[in-house]
DSSP file (Angstrom, degrees, kcal/mol; ACC not computed):
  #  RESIDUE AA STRUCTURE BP1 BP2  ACC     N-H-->O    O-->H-N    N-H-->O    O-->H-N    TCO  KAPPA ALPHA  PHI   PSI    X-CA   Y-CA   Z-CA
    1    1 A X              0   0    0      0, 0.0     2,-0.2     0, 0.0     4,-0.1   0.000 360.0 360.0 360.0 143.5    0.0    0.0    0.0
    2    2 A X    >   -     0   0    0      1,-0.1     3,-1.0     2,-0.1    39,-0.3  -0.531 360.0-146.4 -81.9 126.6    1.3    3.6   -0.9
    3    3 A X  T 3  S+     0   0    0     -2,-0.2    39,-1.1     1,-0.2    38,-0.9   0.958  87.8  50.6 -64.6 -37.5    2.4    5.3    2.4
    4    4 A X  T 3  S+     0   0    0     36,-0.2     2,-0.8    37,-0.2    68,-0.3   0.146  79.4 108.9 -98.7  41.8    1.4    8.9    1.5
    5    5 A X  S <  S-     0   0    0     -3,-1.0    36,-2.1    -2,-0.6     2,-0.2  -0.917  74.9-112.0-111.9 167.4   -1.7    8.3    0.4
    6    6 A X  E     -AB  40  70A   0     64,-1.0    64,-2.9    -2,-0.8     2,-0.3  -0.549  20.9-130.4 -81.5 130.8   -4.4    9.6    2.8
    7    7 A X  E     + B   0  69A   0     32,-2.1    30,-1.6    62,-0.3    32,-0.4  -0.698  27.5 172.7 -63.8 115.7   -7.0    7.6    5.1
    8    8 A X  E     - B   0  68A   0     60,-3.2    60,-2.3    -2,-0.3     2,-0.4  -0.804  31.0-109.8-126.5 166.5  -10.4    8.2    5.2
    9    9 A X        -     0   0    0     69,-0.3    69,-0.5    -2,-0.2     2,-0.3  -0.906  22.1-147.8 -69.3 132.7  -13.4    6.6    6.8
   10   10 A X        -     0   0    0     -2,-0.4     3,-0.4    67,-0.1     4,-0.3  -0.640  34.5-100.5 -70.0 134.1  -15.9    5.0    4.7
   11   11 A X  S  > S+     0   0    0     -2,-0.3     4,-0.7     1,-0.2    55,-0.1   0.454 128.5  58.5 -17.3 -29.3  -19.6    5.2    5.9
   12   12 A X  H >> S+     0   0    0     53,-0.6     3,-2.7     2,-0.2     4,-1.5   0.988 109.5  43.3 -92.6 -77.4  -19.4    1.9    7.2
   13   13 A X  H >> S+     0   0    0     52,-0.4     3,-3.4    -3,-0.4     4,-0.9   0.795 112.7  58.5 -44.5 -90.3  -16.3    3.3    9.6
   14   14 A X  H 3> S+     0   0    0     -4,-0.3     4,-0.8     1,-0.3    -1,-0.2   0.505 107.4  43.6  29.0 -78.7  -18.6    6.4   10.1
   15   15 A X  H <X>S+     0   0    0     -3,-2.7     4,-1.9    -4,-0.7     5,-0.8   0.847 107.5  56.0 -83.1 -13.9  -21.4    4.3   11.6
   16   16 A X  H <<5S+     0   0    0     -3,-3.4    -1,-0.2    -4,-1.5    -2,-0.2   0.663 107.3  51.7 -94.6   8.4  -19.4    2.2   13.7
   17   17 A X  H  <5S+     0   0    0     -4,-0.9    -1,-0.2     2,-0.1    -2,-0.2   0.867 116.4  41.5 -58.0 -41.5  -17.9    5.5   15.5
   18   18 A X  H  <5S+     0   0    0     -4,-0.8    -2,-0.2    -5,-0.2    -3,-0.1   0.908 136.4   8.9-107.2 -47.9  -21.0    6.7   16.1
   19   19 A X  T  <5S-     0   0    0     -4,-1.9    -3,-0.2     0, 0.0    -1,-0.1   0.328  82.3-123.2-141.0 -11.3  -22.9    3.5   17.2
   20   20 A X    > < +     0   0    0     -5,-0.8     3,-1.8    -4,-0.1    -4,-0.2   0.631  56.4 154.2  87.1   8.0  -20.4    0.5   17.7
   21   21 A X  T 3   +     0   0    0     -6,-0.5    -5,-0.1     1,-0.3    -1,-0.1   0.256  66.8  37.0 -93.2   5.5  -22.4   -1.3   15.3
   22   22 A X  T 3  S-     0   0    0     -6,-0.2     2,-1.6    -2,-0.1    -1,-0.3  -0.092 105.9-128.7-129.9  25.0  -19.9   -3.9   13.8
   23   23 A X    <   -     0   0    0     -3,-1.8    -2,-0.1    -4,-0.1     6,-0.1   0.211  37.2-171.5  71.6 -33.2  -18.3   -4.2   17.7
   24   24 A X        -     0   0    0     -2,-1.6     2,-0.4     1,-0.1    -2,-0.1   0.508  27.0 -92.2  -9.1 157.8  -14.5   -3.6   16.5
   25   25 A X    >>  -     0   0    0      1,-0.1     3,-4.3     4,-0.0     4,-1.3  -0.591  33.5-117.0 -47.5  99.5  -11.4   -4.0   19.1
   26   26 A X  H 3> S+     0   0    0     -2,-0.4     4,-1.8     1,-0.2     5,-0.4   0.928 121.2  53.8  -8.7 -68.8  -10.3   -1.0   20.8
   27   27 A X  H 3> S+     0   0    0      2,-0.2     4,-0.7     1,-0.2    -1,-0.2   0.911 114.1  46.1 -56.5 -26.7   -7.1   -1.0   19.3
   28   28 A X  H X> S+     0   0    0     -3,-4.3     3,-2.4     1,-0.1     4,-2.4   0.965 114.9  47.7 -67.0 -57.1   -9.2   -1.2   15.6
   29   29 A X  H 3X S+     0   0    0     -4,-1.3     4,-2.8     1,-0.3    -2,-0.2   0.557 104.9  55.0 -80.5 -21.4  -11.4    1.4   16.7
   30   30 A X  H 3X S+     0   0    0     -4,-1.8     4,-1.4     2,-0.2    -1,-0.3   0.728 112.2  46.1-151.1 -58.3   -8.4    3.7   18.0
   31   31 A X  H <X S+     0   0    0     -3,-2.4     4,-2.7    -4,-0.7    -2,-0.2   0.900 115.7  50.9 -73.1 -28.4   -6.6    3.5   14.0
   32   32 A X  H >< S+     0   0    0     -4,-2.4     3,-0.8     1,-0.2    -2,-0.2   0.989 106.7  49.7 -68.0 -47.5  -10.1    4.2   12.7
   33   33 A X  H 3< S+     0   0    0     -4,-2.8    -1,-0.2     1,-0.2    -2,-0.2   0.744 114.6  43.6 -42.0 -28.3  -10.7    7.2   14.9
   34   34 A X  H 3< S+     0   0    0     -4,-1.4     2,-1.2     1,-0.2     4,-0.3   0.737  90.2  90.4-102.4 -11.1   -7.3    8.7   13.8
   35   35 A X    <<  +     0   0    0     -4,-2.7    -1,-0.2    -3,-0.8    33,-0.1  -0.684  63.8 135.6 -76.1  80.5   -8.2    7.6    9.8
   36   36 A X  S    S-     0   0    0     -2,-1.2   -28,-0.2   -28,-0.2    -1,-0.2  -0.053  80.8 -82.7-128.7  33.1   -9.9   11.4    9.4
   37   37 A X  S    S+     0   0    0    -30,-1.6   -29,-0.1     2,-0.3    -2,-0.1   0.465 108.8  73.7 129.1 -28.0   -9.0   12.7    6.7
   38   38 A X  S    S+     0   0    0     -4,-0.3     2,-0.4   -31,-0.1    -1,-0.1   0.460  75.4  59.2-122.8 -21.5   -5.8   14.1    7.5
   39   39 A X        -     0   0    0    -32,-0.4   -32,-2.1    -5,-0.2    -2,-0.3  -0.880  65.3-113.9-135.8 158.7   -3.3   12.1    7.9
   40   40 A X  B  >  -A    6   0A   0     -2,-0.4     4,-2.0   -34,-0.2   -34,-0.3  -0.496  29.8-113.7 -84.5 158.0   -1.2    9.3    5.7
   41   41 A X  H  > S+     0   0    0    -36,-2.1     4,-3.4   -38,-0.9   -37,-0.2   0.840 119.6  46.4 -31.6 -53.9   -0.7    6.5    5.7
   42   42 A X  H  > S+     0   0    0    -39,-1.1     4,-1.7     2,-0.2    -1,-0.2   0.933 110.6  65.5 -79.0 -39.4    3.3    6.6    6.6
   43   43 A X  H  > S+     0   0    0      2,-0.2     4,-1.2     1,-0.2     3,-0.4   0.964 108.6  36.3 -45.5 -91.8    1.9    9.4    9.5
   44   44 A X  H >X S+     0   0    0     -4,-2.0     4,-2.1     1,-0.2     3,-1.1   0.798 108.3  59.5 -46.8 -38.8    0.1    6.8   11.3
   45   45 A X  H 3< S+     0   0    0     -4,-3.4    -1,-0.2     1,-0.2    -2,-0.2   0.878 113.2  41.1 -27.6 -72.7    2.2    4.3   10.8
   46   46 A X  H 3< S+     0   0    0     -4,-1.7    -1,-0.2    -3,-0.4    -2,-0.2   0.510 113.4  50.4 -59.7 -15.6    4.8    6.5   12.7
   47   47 A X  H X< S+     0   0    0     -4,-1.2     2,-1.9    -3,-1.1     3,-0.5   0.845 113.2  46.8 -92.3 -60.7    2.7    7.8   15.3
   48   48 A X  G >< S+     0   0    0     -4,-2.1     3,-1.0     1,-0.2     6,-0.3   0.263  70.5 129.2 -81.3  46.9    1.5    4.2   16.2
   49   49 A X  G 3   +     0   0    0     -2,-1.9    -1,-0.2     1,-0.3     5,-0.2   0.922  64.0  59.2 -39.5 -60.3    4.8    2.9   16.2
   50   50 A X  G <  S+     0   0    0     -3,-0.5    -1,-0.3    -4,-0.1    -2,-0.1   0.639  89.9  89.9 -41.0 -22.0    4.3    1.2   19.8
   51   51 A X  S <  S-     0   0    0     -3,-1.0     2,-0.4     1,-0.1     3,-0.2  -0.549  76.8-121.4 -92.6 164.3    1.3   -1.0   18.6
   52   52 A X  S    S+     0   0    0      1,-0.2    -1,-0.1     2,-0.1    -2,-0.1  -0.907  88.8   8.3 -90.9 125.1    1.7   -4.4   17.2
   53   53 A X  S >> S+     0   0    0     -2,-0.4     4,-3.3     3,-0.0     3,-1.1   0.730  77.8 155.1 114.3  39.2    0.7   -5.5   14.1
   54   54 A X  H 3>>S+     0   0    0      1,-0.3     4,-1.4    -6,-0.3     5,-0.7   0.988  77.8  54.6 -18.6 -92.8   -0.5   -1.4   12.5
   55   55 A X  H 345S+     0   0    0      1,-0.3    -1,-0.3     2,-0.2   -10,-0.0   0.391 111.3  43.2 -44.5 -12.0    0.0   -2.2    9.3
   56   56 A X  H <>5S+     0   0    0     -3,-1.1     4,-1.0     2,-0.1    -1,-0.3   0.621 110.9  49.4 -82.2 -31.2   -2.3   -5.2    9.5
   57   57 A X  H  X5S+     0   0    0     -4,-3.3     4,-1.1     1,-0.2    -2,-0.2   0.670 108.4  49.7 -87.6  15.2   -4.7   -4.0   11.1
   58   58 A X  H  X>S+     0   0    0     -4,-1.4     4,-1.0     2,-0.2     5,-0.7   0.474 115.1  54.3-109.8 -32.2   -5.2   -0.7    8.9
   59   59 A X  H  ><S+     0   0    0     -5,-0.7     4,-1.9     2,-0.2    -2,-0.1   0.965 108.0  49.7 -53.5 -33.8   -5.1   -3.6    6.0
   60   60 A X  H  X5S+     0   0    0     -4,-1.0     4,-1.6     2,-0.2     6,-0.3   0.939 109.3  43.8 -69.3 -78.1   -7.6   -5.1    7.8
   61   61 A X  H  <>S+     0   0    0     -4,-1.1     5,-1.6    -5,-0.2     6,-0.8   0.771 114.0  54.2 -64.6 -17.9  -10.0   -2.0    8.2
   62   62 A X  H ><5S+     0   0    0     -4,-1.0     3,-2.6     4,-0.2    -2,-0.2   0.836 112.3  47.2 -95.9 -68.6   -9.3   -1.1    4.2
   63   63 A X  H 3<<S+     0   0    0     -4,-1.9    -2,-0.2    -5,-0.7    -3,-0.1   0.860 114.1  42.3 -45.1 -19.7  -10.4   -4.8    3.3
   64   64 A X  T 3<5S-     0   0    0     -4,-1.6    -1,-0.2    -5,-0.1    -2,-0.1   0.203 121.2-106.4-121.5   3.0  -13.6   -4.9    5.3
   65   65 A X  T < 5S+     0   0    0     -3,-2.6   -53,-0.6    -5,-0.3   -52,-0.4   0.645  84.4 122.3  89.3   5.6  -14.5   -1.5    4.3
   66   66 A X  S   <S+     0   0    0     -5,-1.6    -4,-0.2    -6,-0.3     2,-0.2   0.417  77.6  19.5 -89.8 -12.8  -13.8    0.5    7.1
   67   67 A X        -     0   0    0     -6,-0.8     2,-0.3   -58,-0.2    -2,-0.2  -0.944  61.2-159.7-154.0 155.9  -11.4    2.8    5.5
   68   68 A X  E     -B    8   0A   0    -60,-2.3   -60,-3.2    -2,-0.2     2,-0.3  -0.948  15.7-131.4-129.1 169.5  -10.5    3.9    2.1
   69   69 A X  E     +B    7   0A   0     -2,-0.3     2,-0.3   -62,-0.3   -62,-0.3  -0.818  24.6 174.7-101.2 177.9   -7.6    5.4    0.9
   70   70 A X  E     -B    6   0A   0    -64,-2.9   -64,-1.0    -2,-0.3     2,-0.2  -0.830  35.4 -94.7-136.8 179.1   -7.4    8.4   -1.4
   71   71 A X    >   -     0   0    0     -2,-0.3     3,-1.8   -66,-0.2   -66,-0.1  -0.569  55.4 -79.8 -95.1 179.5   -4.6   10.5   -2.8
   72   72 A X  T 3  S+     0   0    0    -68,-0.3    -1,-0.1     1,-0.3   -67,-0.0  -0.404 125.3  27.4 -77.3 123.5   -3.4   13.8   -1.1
   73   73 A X  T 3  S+     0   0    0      1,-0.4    -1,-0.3    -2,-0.1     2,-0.1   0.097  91.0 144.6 124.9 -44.4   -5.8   16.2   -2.2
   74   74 A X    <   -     0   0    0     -3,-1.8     2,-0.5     1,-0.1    -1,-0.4  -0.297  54.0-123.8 -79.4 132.2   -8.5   13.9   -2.6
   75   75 A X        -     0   0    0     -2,-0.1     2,-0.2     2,-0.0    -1,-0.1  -0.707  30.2-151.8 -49.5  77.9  -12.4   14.6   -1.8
   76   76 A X        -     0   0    0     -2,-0.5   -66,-0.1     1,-0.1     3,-0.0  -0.546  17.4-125.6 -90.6 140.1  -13.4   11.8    0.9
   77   77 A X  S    S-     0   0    0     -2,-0.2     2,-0.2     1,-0.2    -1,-0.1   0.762  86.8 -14.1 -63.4 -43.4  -17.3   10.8    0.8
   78   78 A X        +     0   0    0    -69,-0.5   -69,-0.3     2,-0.0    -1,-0.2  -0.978  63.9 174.9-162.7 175.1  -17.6   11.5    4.6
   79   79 A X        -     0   0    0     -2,-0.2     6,-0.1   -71,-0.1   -43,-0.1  -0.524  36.3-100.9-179.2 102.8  -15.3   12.0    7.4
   80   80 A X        -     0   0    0     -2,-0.1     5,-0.1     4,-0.1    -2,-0.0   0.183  39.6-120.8 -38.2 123.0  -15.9   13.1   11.7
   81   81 A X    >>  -     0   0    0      1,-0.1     4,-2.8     2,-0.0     3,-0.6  -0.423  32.0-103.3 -59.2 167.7  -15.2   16.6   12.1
   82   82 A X  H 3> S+     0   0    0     28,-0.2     4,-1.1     1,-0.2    -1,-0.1   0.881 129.1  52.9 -48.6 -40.2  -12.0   16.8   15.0
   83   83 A X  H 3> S+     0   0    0      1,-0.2     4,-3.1     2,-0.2    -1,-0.2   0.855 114.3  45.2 -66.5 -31.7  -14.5   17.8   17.6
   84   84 A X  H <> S+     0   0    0     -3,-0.6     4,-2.6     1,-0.2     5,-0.3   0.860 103.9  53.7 -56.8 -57.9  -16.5   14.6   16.5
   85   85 A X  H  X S+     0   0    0     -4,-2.8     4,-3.0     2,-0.1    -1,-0.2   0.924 114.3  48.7 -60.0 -19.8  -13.8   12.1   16.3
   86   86 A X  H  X S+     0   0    0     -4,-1.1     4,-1.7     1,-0.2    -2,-0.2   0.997 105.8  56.4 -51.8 -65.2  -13.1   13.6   20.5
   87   87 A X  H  X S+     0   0    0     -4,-3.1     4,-1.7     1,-0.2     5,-0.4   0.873 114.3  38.1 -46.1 -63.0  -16.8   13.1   21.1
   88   88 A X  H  X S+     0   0    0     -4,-2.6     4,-3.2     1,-0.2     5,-0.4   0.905 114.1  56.0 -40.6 -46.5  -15.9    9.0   19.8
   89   89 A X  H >X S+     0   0    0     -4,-3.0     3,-2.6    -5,-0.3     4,-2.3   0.959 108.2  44.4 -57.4 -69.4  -12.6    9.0   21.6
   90   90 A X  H 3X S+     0   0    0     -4,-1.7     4,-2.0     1,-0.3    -2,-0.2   0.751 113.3  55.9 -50.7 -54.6  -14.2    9.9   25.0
   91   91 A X  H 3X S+     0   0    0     -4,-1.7     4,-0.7     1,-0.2    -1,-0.3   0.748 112.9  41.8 -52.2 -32.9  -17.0    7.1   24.0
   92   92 A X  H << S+     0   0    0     -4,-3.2     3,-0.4    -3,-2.6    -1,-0.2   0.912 118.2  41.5 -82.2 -50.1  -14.5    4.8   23.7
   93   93 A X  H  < S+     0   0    0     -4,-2.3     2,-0.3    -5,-0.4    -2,-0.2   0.925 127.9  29.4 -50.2 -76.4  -12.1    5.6   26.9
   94   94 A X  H  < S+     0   0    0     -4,-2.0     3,-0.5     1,-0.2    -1,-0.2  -0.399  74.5 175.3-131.3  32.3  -14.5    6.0   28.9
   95   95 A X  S >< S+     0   0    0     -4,-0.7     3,-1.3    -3,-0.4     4,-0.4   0.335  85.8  20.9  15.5-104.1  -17.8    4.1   28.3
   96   96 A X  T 3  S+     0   0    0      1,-0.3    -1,-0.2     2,-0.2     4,-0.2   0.845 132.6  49.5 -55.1 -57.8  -20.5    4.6   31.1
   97   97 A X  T >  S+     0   0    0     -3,-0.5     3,-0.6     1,-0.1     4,-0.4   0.439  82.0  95.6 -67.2  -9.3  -18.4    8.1   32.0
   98   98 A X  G X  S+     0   0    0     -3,-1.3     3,-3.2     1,-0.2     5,-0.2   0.959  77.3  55.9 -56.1 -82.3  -18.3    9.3   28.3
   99   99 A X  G 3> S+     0   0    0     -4,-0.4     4,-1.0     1,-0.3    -1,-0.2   0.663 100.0  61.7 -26.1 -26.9  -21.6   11.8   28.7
  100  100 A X  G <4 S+     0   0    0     -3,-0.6    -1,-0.3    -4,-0.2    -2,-0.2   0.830 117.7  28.3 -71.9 -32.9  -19.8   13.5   31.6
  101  101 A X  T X> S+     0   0    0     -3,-3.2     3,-3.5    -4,-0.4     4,-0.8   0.896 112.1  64.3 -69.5 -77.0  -17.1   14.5   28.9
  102  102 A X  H 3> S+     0   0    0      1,-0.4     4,-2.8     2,-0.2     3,-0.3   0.810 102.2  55.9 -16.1 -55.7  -19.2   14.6   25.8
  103  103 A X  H 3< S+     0   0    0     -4,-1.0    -1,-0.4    -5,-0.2    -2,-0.2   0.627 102.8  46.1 -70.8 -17.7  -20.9   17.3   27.4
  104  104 A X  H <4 S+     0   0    0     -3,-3.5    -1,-0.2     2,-0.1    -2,-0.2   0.356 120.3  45.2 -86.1 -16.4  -18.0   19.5   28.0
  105  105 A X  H >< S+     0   0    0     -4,-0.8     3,-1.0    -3,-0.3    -2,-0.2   0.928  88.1  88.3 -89.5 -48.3  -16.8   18.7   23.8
  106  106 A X  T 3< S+     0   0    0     -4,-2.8    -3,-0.1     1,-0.3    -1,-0.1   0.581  97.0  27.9 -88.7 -14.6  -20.3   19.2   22.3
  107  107 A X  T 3  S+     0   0    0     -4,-0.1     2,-0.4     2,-0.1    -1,-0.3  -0.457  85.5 126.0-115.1  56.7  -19.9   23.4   21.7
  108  108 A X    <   -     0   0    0     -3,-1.0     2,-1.1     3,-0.0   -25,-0.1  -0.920  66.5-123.4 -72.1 132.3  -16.5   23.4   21.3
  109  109 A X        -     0   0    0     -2,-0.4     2,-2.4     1,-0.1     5,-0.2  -0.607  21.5-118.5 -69.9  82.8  -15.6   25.2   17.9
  110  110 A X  S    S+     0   0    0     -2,-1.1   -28,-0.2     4,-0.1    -1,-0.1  -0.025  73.3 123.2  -6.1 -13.0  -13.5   22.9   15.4
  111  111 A X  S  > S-     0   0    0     -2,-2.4     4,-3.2     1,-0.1     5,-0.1  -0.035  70.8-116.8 -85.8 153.3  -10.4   25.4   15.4
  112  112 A X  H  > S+     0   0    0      2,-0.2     4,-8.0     3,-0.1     5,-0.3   0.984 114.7  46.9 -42.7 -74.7   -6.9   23.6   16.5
  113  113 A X  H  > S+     0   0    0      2,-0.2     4,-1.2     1,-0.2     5,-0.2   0.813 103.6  52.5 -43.4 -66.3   -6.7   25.6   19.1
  114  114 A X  H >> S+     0   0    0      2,-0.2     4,-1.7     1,-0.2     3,-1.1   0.938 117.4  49.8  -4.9 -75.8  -10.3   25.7   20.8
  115  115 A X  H 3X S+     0   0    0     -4,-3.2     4,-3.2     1,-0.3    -2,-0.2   0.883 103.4  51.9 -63.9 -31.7   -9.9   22.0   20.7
  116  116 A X  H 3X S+     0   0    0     -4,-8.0     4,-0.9     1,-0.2    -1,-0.3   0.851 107.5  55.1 -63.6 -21.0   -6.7   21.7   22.1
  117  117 A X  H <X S+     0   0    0     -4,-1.2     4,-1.2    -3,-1.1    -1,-0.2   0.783 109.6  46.1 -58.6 -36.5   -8.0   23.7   24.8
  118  118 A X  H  X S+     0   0    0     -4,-1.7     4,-1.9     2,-0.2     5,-0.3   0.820 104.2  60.5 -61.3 -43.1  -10.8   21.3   25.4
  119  119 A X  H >X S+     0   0    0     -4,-3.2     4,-3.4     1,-0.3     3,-2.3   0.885 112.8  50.3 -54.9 -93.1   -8.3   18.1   25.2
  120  120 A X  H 3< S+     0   0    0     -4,-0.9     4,-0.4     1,-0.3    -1,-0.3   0.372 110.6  35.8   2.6 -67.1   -6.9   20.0   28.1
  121  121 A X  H >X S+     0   0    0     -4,-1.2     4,-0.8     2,-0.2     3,-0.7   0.749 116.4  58.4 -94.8 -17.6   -9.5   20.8   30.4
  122  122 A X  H <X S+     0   0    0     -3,-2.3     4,-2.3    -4,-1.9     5,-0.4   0.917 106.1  57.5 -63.2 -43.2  -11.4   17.1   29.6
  123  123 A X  H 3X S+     0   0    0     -4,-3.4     4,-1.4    -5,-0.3    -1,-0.2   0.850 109.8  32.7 -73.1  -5.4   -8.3   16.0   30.7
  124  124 A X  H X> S+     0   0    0     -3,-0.7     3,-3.4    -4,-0.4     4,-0.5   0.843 119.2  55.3 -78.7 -81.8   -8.0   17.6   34.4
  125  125 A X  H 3X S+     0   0    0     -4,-0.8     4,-1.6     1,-0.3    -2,-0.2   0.380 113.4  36.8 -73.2 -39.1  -11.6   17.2   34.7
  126  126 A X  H 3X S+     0   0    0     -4,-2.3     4,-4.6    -5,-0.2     5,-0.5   0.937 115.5  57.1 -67.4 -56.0  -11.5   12.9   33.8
  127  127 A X  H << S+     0   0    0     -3,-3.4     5,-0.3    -4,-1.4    -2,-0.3   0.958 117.8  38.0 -66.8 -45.4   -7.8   12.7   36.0
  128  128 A X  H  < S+     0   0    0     -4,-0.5    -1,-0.2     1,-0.2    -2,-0.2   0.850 131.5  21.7 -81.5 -26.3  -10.1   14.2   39.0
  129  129 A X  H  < S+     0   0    0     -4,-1.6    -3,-0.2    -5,-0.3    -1,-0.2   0.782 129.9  21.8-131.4  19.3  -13.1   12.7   38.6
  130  130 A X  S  < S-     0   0    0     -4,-4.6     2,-0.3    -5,-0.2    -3,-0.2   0.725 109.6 -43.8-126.1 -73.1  -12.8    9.6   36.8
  131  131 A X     >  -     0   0    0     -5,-0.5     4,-2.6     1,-0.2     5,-0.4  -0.784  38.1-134.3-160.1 134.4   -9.7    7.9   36.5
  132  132 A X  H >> S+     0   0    0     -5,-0.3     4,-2.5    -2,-0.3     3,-1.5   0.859 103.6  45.5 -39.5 -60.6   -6.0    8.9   35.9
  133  133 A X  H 34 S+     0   0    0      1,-0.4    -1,-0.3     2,-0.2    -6,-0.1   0.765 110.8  49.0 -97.3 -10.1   -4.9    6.7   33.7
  134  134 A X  H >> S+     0   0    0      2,-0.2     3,-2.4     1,-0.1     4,-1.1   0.885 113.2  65.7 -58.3 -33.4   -8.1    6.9   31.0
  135  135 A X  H XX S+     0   0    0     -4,-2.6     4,-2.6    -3,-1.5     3,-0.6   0.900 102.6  33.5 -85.6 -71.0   -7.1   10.4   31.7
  136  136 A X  H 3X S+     0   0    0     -4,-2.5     4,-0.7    -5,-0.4    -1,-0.4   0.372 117.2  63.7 -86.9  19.2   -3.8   10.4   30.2
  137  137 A X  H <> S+     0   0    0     -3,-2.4     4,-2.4    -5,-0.2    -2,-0.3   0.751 103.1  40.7 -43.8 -45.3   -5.2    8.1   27.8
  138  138 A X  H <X S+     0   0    0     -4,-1.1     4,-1.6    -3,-0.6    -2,-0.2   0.581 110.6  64.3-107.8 -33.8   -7.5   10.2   26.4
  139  139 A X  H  X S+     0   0    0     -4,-2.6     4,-1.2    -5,-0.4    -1,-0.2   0.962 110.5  38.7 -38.5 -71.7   -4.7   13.0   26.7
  140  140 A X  H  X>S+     0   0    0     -4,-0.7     4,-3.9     2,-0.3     5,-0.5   0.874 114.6  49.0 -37.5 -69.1   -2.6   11.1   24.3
  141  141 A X  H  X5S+     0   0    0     -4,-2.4     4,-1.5     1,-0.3    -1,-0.2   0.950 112.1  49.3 -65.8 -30.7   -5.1    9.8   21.9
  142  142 A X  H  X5S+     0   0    0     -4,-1.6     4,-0.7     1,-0.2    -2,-0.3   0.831 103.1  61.1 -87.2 -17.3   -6.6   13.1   21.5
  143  143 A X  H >X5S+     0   0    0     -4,-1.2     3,-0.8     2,-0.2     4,-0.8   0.869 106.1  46.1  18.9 -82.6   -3.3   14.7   20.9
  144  144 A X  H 3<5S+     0   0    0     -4,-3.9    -2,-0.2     1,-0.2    -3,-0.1   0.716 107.0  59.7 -74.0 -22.4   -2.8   12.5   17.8
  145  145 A X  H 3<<S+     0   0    0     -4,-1.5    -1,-0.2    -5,-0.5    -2,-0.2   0.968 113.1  39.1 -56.2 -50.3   -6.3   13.3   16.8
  146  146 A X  H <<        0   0    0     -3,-0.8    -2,-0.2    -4,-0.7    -1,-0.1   0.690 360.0 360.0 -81.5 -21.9   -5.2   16.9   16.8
  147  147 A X     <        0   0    0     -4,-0.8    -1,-0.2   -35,-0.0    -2,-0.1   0.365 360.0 360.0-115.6 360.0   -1.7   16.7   15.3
């Protein structure tokens, strides 16, 4: 597969952000959240250096329809706005606790900045009243959302 071409979600990726509906693996759902739009191929690779087995499972999610790629430049059929893919991340970290989060995300304005501001205060606001280390989970991965 060509590293610079660009990741998108496919509809099918889409609904299962939004609703869990084909169940995926954290660790899928985690490459799918960061497949927005934005980034290459050879970028995630290198940001999810630490995981095992990347490159299969973003083979994986491109066979089964769950990402496509396109070329740099290229128009994607649909795709979570930043503030959107958060909203998912939080659903995923932090299950039962997501709405407590969600709700702090859902009028944030899409700008870098804004959100990074958000990542930020979601993240005190999780490490005090939910648990540290989804805390600096959710740090991280929404980080790599942003960057």
């Amino acid at each position: 597969m060509d590293t610079s071409l660009i990741l998108v979600k496919t509809n099918k990726g889409v609904e299962e952000i939004r609703s869990r509906s084909f169940g995926l693996p954290q660790t899928l759902r985690a490459l799918l959240i960061m497949a927005d739009g934005s980034i290459s191929l050879s970028g995630l690779l290198s940001r999810t250096a630490q995981l095992p087995k990347v490159q299969e499972n973003i083979e994986w999610l491109v066979s089964e329809g769950f990402v496509e790629s396109v070329q740099p430049g290229g128009h994607p059929a649909s795709r979570l706005s930043a503030r959107e893919a958060l909203i998912a991340l939080s659903r995923e970290i932090l299950g039962a606790d997501a709405p407590k989060v969600i709700e702090r995300l859902k009028d944030v304005p899409d700008s870098a900045a804004e959100l990074q501001a958000a990542i930020e205060r979601c993240h005190k606001f999780i490490k005090l009243t939910i648990d540290e280390k989804k805390a600096a989970q959710f740090l991280q991965a929404g980080r790599a959302l942003l960057s």
